[in-house]
C-alpha positions in Angstrom: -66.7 -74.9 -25.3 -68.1 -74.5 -29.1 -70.1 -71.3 -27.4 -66.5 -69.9 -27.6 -66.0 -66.7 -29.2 -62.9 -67.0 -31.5 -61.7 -63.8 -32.1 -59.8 -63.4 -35.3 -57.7 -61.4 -37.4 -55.6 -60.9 -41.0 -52.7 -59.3 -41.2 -51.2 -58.7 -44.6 -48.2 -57.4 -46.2 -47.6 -55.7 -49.7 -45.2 -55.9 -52.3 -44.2 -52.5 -53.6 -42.5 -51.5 -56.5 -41.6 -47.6 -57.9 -41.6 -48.1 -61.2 -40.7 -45.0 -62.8 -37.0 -45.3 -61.0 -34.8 -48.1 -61.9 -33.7 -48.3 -58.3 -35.3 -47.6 -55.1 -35.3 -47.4 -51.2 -38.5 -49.9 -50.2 -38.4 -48.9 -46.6 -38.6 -45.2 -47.6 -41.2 -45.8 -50.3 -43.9 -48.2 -48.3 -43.2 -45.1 -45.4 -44.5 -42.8 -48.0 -47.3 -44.9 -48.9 -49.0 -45.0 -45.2 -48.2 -41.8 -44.8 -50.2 -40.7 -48.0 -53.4 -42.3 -46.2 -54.7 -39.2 -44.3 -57.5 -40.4 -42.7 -56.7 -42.2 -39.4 -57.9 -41.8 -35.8 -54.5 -41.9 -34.6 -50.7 -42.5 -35.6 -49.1 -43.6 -33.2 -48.7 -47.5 -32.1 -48.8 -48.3 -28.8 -45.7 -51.3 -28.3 -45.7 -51.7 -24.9 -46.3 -55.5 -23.8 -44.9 -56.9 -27.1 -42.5 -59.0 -27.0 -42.1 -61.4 -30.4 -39.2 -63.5 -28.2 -42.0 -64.8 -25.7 -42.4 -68.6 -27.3 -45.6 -70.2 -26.0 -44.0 -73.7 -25.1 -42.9 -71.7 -22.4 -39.7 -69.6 -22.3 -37.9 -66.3 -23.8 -35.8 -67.3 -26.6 -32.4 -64.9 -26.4 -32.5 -63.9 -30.0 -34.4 -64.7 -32.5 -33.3 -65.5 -36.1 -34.6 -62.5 -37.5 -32.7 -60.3 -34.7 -30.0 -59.7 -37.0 -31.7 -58.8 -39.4 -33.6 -56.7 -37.7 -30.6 -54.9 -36.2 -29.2 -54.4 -39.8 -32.4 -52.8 -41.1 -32.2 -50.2 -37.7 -28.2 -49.7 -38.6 -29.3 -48.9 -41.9 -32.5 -46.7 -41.1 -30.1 -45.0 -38.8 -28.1 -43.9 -42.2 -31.4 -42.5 -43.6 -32.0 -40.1 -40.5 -35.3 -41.1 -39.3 -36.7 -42.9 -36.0 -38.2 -45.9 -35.1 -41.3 -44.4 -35.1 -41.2 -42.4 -38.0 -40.0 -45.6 -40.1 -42.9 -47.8 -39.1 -45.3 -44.5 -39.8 -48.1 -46.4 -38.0 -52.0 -45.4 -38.7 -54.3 -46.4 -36.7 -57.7 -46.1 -38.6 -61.1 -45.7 -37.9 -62.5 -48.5 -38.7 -60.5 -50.4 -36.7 -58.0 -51.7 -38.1 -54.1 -51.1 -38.3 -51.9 -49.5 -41.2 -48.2 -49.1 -41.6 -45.1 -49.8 -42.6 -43.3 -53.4 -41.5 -40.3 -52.3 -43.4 -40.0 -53.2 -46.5 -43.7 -53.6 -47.0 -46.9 -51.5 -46.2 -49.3 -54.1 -44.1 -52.5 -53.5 -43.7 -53.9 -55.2 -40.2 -57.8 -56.0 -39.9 -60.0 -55.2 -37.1 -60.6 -57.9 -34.5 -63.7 -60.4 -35.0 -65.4 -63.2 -34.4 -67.3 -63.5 -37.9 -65.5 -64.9 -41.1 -68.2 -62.7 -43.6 -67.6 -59.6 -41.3 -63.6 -60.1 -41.6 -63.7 -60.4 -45.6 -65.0 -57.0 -45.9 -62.5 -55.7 -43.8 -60.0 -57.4 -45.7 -61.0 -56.0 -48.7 -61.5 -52.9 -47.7 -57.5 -52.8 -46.9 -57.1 -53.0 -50.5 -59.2 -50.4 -50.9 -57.3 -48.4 -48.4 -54.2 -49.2 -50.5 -55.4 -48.0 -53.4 -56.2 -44.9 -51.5 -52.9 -44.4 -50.2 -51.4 -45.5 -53.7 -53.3 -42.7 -55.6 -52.3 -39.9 -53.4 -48.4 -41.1 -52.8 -49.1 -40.9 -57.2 -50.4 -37.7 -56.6 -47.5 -36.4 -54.9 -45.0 -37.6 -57.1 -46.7 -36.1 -59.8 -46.4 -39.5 -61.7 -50.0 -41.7 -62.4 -48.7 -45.2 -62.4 -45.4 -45.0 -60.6 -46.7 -47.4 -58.2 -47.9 -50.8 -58.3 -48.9 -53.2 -55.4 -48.9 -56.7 -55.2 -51.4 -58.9 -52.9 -48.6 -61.9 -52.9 -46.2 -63.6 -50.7 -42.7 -63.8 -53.1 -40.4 -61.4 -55.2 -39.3 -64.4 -56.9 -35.7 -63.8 -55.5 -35.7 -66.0 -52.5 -37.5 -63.6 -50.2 -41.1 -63.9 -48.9 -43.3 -62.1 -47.0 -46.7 -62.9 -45.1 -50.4 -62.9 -44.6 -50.5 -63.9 -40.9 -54.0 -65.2 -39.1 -54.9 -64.7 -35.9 -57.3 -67.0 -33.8 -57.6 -66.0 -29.8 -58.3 -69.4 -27.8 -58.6 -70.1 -24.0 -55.6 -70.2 -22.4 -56.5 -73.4 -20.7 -55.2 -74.9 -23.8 -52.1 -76.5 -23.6 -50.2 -75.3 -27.2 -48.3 -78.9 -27.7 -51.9 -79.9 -28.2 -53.0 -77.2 -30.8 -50.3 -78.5 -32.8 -50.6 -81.7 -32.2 -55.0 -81.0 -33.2 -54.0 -78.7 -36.2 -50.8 -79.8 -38.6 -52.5 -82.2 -40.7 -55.3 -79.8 -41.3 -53.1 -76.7 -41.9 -50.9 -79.2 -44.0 -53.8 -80.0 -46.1 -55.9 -77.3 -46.5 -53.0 -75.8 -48.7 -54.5 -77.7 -51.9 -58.0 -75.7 -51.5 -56.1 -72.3 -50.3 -52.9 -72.1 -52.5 -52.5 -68.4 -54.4 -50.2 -70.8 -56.9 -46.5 -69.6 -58.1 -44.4 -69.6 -60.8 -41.5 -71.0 -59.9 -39.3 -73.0 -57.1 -37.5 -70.9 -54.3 -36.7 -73.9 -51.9 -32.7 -74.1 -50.8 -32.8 -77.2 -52.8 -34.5 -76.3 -55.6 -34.3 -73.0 -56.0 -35.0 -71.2 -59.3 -36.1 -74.2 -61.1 -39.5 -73.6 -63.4 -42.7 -75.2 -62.5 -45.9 -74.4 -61.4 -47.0 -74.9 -58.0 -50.1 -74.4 -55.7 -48.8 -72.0 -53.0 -46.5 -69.6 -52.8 -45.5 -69.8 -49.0 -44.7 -73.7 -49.1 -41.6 -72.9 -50.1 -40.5 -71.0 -47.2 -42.3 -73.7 -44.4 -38.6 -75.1 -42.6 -39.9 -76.3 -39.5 -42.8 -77.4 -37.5 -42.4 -74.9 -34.4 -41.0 -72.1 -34.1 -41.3 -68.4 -32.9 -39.4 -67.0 -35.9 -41.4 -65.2 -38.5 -38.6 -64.0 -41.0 -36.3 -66.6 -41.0 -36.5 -70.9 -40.3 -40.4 -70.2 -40.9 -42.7 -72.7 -39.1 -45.8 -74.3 -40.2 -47.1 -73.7 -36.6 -45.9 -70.3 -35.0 -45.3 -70.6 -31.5 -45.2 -66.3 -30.6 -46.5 -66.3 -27.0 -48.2 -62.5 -27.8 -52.3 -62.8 -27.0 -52.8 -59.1 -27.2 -55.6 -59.6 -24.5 -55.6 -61.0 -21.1 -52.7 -63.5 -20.7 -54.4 -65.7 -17.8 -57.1 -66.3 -19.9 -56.3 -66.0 -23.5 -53.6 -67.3 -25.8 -53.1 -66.3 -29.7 -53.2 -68.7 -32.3 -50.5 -67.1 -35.1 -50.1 -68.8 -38.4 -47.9 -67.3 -40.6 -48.0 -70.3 -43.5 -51.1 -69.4 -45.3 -50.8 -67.2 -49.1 -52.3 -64.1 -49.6 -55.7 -64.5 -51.8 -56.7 -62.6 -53.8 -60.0 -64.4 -54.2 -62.2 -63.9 -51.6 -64.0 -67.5 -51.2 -60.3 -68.8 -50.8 -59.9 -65.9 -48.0 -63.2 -66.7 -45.9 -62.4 -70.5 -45.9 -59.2 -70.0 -44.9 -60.6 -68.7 -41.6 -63.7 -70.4 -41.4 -62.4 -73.6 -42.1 -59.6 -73.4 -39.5 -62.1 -71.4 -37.0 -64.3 -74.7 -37.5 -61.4 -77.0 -36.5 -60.4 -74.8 -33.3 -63.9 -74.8 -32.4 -65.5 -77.5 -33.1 -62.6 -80.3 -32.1 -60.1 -78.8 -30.7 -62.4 -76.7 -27.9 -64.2 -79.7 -27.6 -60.8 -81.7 -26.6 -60.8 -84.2 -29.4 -57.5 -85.4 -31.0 -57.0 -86.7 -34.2 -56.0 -90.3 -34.8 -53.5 -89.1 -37.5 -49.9 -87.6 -37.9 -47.9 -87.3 -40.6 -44.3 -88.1 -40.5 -42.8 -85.5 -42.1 -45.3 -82.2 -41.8 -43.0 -79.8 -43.6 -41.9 -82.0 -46.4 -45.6 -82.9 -47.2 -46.7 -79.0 -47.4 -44.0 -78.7 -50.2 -45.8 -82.2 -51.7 -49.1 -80.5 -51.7 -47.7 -77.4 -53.6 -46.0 -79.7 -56.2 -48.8 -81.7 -56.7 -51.5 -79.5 -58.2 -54.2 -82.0 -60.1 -52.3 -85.1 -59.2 -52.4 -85.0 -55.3 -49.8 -87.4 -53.7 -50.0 -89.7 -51.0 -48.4 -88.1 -47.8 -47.2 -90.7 -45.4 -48.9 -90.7 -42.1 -47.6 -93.1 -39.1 -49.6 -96.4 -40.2 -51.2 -95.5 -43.5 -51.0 -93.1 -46.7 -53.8 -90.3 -47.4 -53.7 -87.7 -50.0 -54.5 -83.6 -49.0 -58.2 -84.7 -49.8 -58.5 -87.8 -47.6 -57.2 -85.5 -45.0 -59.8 -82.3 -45.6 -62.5 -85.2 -45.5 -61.7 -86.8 -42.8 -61.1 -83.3 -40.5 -64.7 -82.6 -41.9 -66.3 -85.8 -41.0 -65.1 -85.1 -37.8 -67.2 -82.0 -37.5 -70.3 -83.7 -38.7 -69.9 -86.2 -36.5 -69.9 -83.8 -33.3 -73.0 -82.6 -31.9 -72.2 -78.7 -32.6 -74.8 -75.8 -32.9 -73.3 -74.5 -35.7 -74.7 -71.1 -37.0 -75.6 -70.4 -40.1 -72.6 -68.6 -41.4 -70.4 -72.1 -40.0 -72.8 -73.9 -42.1 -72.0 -72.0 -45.2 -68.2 -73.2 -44.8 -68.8 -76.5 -43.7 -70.6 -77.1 -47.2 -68.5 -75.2 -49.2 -65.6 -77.1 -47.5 -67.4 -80.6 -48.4 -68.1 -79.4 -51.6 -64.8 -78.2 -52.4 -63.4 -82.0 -51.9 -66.1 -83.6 -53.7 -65.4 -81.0 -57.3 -62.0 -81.2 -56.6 -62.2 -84.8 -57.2 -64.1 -84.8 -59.7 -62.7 -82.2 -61.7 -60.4 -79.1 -60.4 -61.3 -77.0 -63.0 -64.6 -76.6 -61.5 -63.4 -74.7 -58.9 -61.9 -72.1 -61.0 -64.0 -69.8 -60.4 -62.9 -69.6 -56.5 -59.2 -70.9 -56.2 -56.3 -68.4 -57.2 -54.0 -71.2 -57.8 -56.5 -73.3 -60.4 -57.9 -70.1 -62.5 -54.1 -68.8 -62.6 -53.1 -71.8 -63.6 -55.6 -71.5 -66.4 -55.0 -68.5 -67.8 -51.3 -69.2 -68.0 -51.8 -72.1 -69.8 -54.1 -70.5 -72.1 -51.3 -67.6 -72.8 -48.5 -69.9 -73.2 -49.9 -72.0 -75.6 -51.2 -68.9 -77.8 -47.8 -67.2 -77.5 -46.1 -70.4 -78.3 -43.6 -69.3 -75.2 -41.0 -72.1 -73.3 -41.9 -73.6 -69.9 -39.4 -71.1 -68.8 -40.2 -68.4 -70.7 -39.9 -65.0 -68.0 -43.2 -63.8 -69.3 -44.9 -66.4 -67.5 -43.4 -65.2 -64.3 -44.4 -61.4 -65.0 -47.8 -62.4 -65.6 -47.8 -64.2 -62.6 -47.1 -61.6 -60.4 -49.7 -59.3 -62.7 -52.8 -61.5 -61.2 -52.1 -60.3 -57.9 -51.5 -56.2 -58.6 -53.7 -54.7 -56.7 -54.8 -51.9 -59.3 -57.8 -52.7 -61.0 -57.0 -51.5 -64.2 -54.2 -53.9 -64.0 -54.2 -56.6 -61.7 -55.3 -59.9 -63.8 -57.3 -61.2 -61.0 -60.0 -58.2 -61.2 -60.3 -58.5 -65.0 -61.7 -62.1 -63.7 -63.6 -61.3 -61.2 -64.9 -58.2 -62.9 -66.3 -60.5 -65.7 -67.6 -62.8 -63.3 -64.9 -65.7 -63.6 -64.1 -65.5 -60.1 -66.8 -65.0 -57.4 -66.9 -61.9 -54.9 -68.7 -62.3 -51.7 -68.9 -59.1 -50.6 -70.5 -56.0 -51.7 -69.3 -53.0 -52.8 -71.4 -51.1 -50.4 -70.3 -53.2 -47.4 -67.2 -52.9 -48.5 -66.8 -49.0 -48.2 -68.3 -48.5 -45.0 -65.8 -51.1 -43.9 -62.9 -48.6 -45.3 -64.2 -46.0 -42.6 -66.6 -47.4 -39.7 -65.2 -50.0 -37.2 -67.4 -53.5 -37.1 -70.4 -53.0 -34.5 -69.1 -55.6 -31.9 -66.1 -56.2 -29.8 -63.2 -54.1 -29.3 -62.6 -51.8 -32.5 -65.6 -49.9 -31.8 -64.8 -49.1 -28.1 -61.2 -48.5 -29.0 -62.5 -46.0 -31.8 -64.7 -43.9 -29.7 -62.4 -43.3 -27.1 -59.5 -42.1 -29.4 -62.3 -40.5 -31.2 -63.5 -38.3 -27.8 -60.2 -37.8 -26.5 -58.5 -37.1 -29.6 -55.8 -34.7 -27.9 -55.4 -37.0 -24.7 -54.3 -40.2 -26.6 -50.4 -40.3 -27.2 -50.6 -44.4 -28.2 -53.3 -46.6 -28.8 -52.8 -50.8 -29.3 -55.2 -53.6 -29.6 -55.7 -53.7 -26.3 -54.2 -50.5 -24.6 -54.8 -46.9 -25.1 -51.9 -44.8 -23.2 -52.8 -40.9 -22.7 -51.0 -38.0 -22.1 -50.7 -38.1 -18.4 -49.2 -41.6 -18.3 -52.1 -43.0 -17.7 -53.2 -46.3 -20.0 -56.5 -48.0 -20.1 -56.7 -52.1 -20.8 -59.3 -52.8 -22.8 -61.4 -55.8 -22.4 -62.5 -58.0 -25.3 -66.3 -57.4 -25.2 -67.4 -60.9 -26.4 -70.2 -61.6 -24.6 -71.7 -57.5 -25.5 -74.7 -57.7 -28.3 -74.5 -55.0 -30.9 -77.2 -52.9 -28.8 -75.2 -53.1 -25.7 -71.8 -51.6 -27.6 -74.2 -49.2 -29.3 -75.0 -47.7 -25.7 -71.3 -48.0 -23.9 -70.5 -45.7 -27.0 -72.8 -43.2 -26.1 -72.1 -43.3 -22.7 -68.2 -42.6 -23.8 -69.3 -39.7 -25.9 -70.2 -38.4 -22.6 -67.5 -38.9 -20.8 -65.9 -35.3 -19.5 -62.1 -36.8 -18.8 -60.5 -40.0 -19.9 -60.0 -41.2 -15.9 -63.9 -41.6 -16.3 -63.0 -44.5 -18.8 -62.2 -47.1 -16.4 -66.1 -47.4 -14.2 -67.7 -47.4 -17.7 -66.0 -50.7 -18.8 -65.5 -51.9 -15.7 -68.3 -54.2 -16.0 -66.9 -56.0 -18.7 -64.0 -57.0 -17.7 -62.4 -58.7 -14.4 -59.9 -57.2 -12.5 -58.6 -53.5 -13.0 -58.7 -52.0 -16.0 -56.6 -48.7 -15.6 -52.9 -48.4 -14.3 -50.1 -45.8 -13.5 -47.6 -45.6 -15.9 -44.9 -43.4 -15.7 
C-alpha cells in the first residue's frame, strides 16, 4: 500500500495578547483578529457531520471532558451578545485553507495535501496571514503594537493549547494497531521536534524552573483518548475523517509543539508520514513497547543533552535508539520512496547521528537546542538566577510571530536557523490554493457560485437551496487533470451541474437533499 496517498494537514493555534490594556476579553480579541483578515472566499463553516464525541475504537462517548468547559465558554459568550457563529468568525480562504477563531485563540488550518515541502509553505503562509490580520486589527485600534502573537503551545499558567496533525489512512486499518505501530515513534521523535520551555507545568511539578525540550509533554496524561482540552492523549482517538467514512479514517495527533523552525515542522510530518507509509501500510509491527508511554514523553522533555533510558518490555533504549531503530526499519523495506521521502529519511538519519555526536550541531534547525542557546548565552551575560522571570519572557519572545520582535526571525534572518521555503512560494501560498486535491476544486466552486454557497467544509459545500455537494478527495487527479475540471467548473451555468462533473472521481453519489 506505500502507493497510498496520505493526505495531510496542520492545524495551529495562537497565543494572543492586547497589550496596550491591562486586562482583556481573548475570545472577543482573537474574533477581531479573523475578522480583520478580509480576503476570504467565504465565511461561513460548514459543521454538519462533526461530531468530536465519535471515538474511533468504536463508540460515542456521552460527554467529553472538555464539554463543560465548552458549555461554560457558550454561558459566557451568551453574556457578550453574540452567536455561535459570529464567535468562531470562520474564514474560509482562498488558498485553501481555514481561518478563525477556536475561542480563545485565532487558528489558522492548512489546506489538505499529500506533500510535506507543499504543506510548509502553507504553514508559513498562515503566519503571514496573521500578520495580515494583526496589522489591520492594529489599524483599527489605532494602536501599532497593541498586538502580539505567539507560535507556542503554553501561557505558562497551566493552560496549553495545540498544533494538531492530520494524516488520512485507509479505513481498513484497524486503530488498536496504529497505536500499537506508532507510540514509540511519536514518543521519541519529541527529542528531534521539541519547541523547548521554560519551566514545569505538570500536576506534580508544576511551576518548578528548568529547561525542557517540549512544551506539550507536559500536558500528555494518557495514551488514548478522544479529549483534546482536557486528559490529553499521546494518541487521539477522534473518529472525524472529514472524507468518506467506509474508506477513510483520520489520523489526529494533538501532542506535537508548534515550531517555529521550519526543518523541525517538515520532519514532523515527513517523518511520521514515512512511518504510516512505509510500515504501518505495509502491515509491519514493531517488536517494541514501552511500559509507560506517557511517563517516557515527559523523560524525553527532561532530558535534553543527556537522553535517558526509557524502559521497554525486555530491554532499555534511549529516544535515539528508538528514531534508529524506526529508521532502519524503513531502509530495510523495499519502498519506492520519492525524492522528497528521501530528503527526510536522510535528514532523519542524520539528525541521530549529530545528535550524538554533538547537539549543538543541530542548532541551526531545532527550536528547543538554539533556544536553549541563546538563553544560556543571556543568562550568563546578565548574571540572572536559574529562576530569574526574564528567562521566561524571553522564552516566550522566540516564538512572537512579529518579525521585528519575535527572537526566532532575528535567527533565521541572520542565517542561524535554516528556512526551506521561499519567500516567493511563500506568498502565492497566502492567496492560491495548492494545484492538487481538494482545495482547488473546493475554491473554484465557491469562487463561481459565490452568492449560492451558504457553508462550505473540507468536504461539503451546502448552497442556498438546501442542496450540498460531497466532495471527493481527488488523489489519483495529476495537476493537468485538476487544471481542466476547473475550467470545466468555470463553465458551469448552475451549481446542480456540479455533481456529473465530479462524478467521475468519486464512487457513489455525490449530491444530496438537504432540507
Amino acid at each position: 500500500m506505500t502507493d497510498f496517498p496520505i493526505v495531510m494537514g496542520i492545524e495551529t493555534e495562537y497565543g494572543i495578547v492586547r497589550n496596550d490594556l491591562q486586562e482583556s476579553d481573548p475570545v472577543i480579541e482573537s474574533m477581531e483578529l479573523v475578522r480583520s483578515y478580509q480576503s476570504a472566499d467565504l465565511t461561513g463553516w460548514l459543521y454538519q457531520g462533526e461530531d468530536p464525541s465519535l471515538d474511533a475504537r468504536g463508540f460515542r462517548v456521552d460527554n467529553l471532558a472538555q464539554d463543560e468547559e465548552e458549555k461554560a465558554f457558550t454561558r459566557s459568550d451568551y453574556k457578550r451578545f453574540f452567536s455561535f457563529h459570529e464567535m468562531k468568525s470562520d474564514r474560509i480562504l482562498s488558498n485553501g485553507g481555514r481561518f478563525y477563531n477556536d475561542h480563545t485563540h485565532p487558528e489558522f488550518s492548512t489546506p489538505e495535501s499529500s506533500s510535506v515541502m507543499e504543506l510548509l509553505r502553507y504553514d508559513r503562509a498562515g503566519l503571514e496571514i496573521l500578520l495580515l490580520a494583526k496589522k489591520e486589527r492594529e489599524r483599527s485600534l489605532g494602536k501599532e503594537g497593541g498586538l502580539s502573537l505567539y507560535r507556542n503551545n503554553t501561557d505558562y499558567h497551566g493552560h496549553s493549547y495545540g498544533c494538531h496533525e492530520n494524516y488520512l489512512l485507509p479505513r481498513a486499518i484497524p486503530f488498536d494497531r496504529i497505536v500499537t505501530c506508532c507510540v514509540p515513534f511519536l514518543v521519541a521523535r519529541t527529542v528531534l521536534l521539541g519547541a523547548g520551555k521554560y519551566g514545569y507545568e505538570s500536576s506534580e511539578k508544576r511551576g518548578y524552573v528548568r529547561y525542557q525540550a517540549s512544551q506539550r509533554a507536559d500536558f500528555i496524561e494518557t495514551l488514548v483518548s478522544v479529549d483534546t482540552m482536557h486528559c490529553r492523549p499521546l494518541v487521539n482517538s477522534r473518529d472525524e475523517p472529514h472524507a468518506d467514512r467506509n474508506h477513510f479514517r483520520r489520523l489526529h495527533l494533538i501532542l506535537g509543539d508548534a515550531n517555529m523552525s521550519e526543518w523541525q515542522t517538515a520532519m514532523k510530518l515527513g517523518m511520521t508520514k514515512l512511518v504510516l507509509k512505509g510500515l504501518l501500510l505495509e502491515g509491519w509491527s514493531p517488536d517494541i513497547a514501552l511500559e509507560d508511554p506517557v511517563e517516557s514523553i515527559r523523560q524525553v522533555s527532561k532530558g535534553l543533552r543527556d537522553q535517558p533510558l526509557l524502559r521497554l518490555r525486555d530491554r532499555q533504549w534511549t529516544a535515539l535508539d528508538i528514531l534508529e531503530y524506526y529508521s532502519d526499519a524503513l531502509e530495510k523495506r523495499d519502498l519506492n520512496l520519492d525524492p522528497e521521502e528521501r530528503w527526510i529519511l536522510s535528514g532523519w538519519r542524520e539528525a541521530i547521528d549529530q545528535f550524538r555526536k554533538e547537539p549543538s550541531s543541530l542548532s541551526d534547525r531545532i527550536d528547543w537546542i538554539a533556544k536553549a542557546e541563546m538563553l544560556s548565552r543571556f543568562r550568563e551575560e546578565e548574571s540572572l538566577a536559574p529562576d530569574d522571570p526574564w528567562l521566561q519572557s524571553l522564552d516566550l519572545e522566540y516564538h512572537n510571530i512579529d518579525p521585528d520582535q519575535g527572537l526566532f526571525h532575528a535567527l533565521e534572518e541572520s542565517g542561524e536557523m535554516l528556512r526551506l521555503t521561499g519567500e516567493e512560494s511563500v506568498r502565492e501560498a497566502i492567496t492560491h490554493p495548492p494545484g492538487q486535491g481538494r482545495p482547488p476544486v473546493r475554491h473554484a466552486i465557491i469562487r463561481r457560485f459565490p452568492d449560492d454557497v451558504v457553508e462550505a467544509g473540507w468536504e461539503k459545500i451546502r448552497f442556498r437551496s438546501g442542496e450540498v455537494v460531497v466532495l471527493p478527495l481527488f488523489q489519483s487527479c495529476r495537476e493537468e487533470e485538476i487544471a481542466r475540471l476547473i475550467e470545466r467548473i468555470g463553465g458551469l451555468s448552475t451549481p446542480h451541474e456540479i455533481v456529473e462533473v465530479i462524478r467521475p472521481y468519486t464512487e457513489g453519489t455525490n449530491f444530496q437533499q438537504e432540507r
